[in-house]
C-alpha positions as a LaTeX table, in Angstrom:
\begin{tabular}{lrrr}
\hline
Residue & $x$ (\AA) & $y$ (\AA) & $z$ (\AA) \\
\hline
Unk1 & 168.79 & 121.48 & 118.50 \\
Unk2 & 165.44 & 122.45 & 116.56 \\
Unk3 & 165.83 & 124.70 & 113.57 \\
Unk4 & 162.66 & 127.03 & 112.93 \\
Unk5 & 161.26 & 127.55 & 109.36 \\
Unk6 & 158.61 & 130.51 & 109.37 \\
Unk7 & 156.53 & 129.35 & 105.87 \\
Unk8 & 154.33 & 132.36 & 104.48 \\
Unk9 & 152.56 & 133.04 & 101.23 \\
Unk10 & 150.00 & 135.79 & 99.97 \\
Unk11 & 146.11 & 134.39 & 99.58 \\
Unk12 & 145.57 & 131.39 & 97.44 \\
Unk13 & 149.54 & 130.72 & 96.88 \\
Unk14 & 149.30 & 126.91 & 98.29 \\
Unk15 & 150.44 & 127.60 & 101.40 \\
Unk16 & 148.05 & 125.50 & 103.82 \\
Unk17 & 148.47 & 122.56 & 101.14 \\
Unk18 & 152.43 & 123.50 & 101.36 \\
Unk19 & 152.74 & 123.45 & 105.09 \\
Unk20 & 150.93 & 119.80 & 105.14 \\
Unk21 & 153.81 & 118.52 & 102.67 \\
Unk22 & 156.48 & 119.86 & 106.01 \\
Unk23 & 154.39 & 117.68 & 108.12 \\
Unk24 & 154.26 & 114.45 & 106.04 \\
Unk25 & 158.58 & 115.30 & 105.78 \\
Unk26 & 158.72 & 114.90 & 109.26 \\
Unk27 & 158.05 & 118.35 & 110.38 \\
Unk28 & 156.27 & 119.74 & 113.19 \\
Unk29 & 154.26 & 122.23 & 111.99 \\
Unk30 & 152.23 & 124.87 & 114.00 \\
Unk31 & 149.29 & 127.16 & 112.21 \\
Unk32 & 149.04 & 130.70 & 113.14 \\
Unk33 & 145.53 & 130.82 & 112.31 \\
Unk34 & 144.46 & 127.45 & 114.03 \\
Unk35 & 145.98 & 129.17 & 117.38 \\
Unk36 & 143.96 & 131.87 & 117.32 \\
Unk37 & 140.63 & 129.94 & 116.78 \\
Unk38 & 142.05 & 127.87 & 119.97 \\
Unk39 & 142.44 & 131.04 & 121.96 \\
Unk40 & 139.05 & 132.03 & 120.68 \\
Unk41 & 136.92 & 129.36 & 121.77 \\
Unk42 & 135.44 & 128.75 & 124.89 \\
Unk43 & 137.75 & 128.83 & 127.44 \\
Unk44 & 140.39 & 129.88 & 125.11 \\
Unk45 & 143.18 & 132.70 & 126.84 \\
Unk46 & 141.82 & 135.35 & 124.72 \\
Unk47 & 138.29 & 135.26 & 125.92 \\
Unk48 & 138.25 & 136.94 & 128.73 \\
Unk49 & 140.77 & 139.93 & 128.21 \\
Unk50 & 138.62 & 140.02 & 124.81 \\
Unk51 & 135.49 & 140.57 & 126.74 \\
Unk52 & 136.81 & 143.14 & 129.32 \\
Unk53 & 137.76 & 145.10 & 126.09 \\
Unk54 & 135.29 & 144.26 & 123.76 \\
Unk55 & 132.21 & 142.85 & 125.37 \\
Unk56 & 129.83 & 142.37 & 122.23 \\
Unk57 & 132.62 & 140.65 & 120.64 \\
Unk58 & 131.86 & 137.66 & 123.09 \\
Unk59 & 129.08 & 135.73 & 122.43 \\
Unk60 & 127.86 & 132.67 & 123.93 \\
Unk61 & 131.00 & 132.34 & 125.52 \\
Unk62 & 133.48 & 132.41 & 122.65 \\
Unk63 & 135.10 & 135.43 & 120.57 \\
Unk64 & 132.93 & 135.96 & 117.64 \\
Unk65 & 135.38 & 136.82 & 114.65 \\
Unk66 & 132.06 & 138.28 & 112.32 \\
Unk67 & 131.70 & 140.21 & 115.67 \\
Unk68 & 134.77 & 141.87 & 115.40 \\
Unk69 & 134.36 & 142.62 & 111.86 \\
Unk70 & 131.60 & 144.91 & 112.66 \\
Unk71 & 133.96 & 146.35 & 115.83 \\
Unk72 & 136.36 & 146.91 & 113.57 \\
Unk73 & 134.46 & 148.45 & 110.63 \\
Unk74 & 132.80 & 150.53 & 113.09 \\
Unk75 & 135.82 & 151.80 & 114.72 \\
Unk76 & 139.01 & 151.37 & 112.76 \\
Unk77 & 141.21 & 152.05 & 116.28 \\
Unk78 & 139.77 & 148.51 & 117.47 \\
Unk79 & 142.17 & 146.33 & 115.23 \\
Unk80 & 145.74 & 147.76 & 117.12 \\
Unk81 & 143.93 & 147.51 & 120.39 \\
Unk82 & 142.43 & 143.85 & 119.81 \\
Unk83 & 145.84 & 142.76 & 118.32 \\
Unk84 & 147.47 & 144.18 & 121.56 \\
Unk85 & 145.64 & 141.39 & 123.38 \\
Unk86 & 145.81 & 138.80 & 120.69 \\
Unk87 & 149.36 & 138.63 & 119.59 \\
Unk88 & 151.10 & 138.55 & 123.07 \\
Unk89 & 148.99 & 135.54 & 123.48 \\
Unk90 & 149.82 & 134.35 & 120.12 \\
Unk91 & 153.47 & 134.24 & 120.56 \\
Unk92 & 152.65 & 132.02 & 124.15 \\
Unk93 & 151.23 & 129.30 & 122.04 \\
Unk94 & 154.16 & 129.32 & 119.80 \\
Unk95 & 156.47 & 129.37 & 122.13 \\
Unk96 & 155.20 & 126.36 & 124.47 \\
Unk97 & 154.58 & 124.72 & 121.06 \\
Unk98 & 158.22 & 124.77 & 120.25 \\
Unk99 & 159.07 & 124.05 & 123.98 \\
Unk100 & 156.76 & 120.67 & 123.70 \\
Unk101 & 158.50 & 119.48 & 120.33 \\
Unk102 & 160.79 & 117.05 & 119.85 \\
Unk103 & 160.86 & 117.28 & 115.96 \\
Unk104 & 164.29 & 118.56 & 114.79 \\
Unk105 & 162.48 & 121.32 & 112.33 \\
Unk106 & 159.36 & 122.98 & 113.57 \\
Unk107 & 157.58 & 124.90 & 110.98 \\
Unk108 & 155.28 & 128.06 & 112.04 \\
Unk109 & 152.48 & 128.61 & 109.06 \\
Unk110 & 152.33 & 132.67 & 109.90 \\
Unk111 & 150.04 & 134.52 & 106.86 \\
Unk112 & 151.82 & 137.69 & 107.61 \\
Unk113 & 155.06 & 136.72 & 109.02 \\
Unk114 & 157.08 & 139.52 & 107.08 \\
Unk115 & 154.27 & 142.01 & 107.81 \\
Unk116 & 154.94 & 141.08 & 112.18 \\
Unk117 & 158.62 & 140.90 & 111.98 \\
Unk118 & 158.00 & 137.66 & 112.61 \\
Unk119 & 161.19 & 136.38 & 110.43 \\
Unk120 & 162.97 & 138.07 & 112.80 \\
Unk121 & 162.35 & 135.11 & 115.32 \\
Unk122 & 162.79 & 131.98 & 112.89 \\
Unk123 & 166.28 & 130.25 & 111.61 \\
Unk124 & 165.16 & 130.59 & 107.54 \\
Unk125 & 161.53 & 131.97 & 105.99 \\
Unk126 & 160.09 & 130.34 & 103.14 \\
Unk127 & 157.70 & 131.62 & 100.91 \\
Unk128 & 155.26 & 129.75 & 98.32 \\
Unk129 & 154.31 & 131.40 & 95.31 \\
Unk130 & 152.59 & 131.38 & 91.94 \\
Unk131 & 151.81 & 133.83 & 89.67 \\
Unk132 & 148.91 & 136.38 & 89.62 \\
Unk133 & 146.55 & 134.46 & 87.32 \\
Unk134 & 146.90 & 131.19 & 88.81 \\
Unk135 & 146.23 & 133.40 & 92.33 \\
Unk136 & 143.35 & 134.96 & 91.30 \\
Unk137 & 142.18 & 131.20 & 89.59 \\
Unk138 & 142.47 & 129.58 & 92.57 \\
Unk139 & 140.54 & 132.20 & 95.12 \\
Unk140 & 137.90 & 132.46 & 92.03 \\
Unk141 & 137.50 & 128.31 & 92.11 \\
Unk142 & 136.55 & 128.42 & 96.16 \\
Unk143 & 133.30 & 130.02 & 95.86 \\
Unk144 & 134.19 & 131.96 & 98.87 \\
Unk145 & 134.36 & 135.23 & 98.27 \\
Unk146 & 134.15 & 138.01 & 95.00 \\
Unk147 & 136.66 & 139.46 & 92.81 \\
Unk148 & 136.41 & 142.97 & 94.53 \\
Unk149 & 136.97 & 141.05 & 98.19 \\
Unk150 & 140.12 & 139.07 & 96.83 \\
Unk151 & 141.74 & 142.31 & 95.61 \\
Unk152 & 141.00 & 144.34 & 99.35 \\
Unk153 & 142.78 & 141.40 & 100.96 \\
Unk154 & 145.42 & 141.44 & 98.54 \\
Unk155 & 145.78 & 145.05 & 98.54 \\
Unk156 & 146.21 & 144.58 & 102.55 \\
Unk157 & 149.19 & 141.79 & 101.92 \\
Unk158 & 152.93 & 142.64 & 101.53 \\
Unk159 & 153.14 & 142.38 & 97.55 \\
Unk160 & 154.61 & 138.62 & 96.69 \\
Unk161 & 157.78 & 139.74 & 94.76 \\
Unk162 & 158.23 & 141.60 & 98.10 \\
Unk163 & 158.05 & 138.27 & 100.28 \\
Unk164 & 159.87 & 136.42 & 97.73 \\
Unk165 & 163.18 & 138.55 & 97.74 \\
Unk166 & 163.12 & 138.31 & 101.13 \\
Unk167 & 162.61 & 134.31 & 101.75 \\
Unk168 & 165.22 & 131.86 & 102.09 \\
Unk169 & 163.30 & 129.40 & 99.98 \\
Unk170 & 161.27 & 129.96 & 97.40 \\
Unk171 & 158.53 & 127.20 & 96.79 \\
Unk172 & 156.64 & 127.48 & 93.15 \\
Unk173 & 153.40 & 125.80 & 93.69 \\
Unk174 & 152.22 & 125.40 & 89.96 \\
Unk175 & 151.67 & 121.88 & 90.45 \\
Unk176 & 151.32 & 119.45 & 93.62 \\
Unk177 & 154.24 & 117.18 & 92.62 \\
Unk178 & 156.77 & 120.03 & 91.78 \\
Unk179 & 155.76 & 121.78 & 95.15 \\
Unk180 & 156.55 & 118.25 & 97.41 \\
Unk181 & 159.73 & 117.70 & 95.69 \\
Unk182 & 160.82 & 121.13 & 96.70 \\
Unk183 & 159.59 & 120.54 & 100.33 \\
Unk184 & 161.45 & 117.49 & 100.25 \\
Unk185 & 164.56 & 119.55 & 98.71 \\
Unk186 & 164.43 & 122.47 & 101.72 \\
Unk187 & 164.40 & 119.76 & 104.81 \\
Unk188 & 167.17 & 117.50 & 103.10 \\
Unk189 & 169.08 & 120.95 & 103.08 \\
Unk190 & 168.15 & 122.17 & 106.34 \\
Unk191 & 169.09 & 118.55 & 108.37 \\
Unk192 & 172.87 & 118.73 & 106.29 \\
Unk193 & 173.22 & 122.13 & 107.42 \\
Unk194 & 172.08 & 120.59 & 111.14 \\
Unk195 & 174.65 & 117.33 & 110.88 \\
Unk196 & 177.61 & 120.12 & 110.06 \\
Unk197 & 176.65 & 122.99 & 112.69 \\
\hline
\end{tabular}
């Protein structure tokens, strides 16, 4: 039997850092986002219904994402129609992922797993969090992007009070120790509850 965790946070909440700590536990874990630069990349599945769609959004062979941008920005109807092609293809990766696993908890790192209904398809949903300044902080420290750009993509997210009343688990990821001891915590729990199903 493999019990499925889906683990989700809003921007900057720990949650790639978060899903590592699953992995050194024992966990299998399987990124959302790392799938869909697989199916992306030359020779990926997504490539070539992509391109039948959305020709300038292939380029030398690959799906350009700063292409799509621009498809989308341009045409604001492109993002249900690309996702129409992307998530089907999504949920194939996850699901032969999960077929090819022999760990007893497989994790699935899904950004917007409440926003999908994708806790519909998972045994528990975790969520990390922190609060707003220590957010904001962290974006801020990665150089990556400005203020106005990390509010738009928050503005986009399901609010985190939202995702946390909704979760399972609840991991606070103020400080690296605190959050691994909580990892820890949630597996110990969830291979009990496995011994006495």
């Amino acid at each position: 039997m493999t019990f499925t965790l889906g683990l989700t946070g809003s921007i900057g909440m720990g949650k790639s850092t978060t899903a590592a700590m699953f992995a050194e536990a024992g966990c299998a874990v399987w990124d959302a986002d790392v799938a869909v630069h697989r199916l992306y990349r030359r020779g990926g599945a997504a490539v070539v219904p992509m391109e039948r769609h959305f020709p300038d959004a292939v380029q030398g062979g690959e799906v350009s994402r700063d292409a799509l941008r621009a498809i989308i920005t341009n045409d604001p109807t492109a993002l249900k129609r690309i996702e129409s092609i992307v998530h089907p293809l999504v949920a194939q990766d996850r699901a032969a992922f999960l077929r090819d696993t022999t760990a007893d908890i497989v994790v699935f790192d899904i950004p917007l797993l409440f926003e999908t209904g994708g806790d519909a398809n998972v045994d528990a949903t975790a969520v990390v969090h922190v609060s707003d300044d220590v957010q904001e902080a962290r974006v801020m420290a990665r150089g990556t992007m400005t203020r106005d750009q990390f509010l738009a993509i928050k503005a986009k997210q399901m609010p985190s009070e939202d995702k946390v009343a909704r979760a399972d688990y609840v991991i606070k990821t103020d400080t690296v120790e605190s959050a691994r001891a909580q990892v820890h915590h949630i597996v110990d729990q969830i291979r009990n509850r496995m011994r006495h199903a």
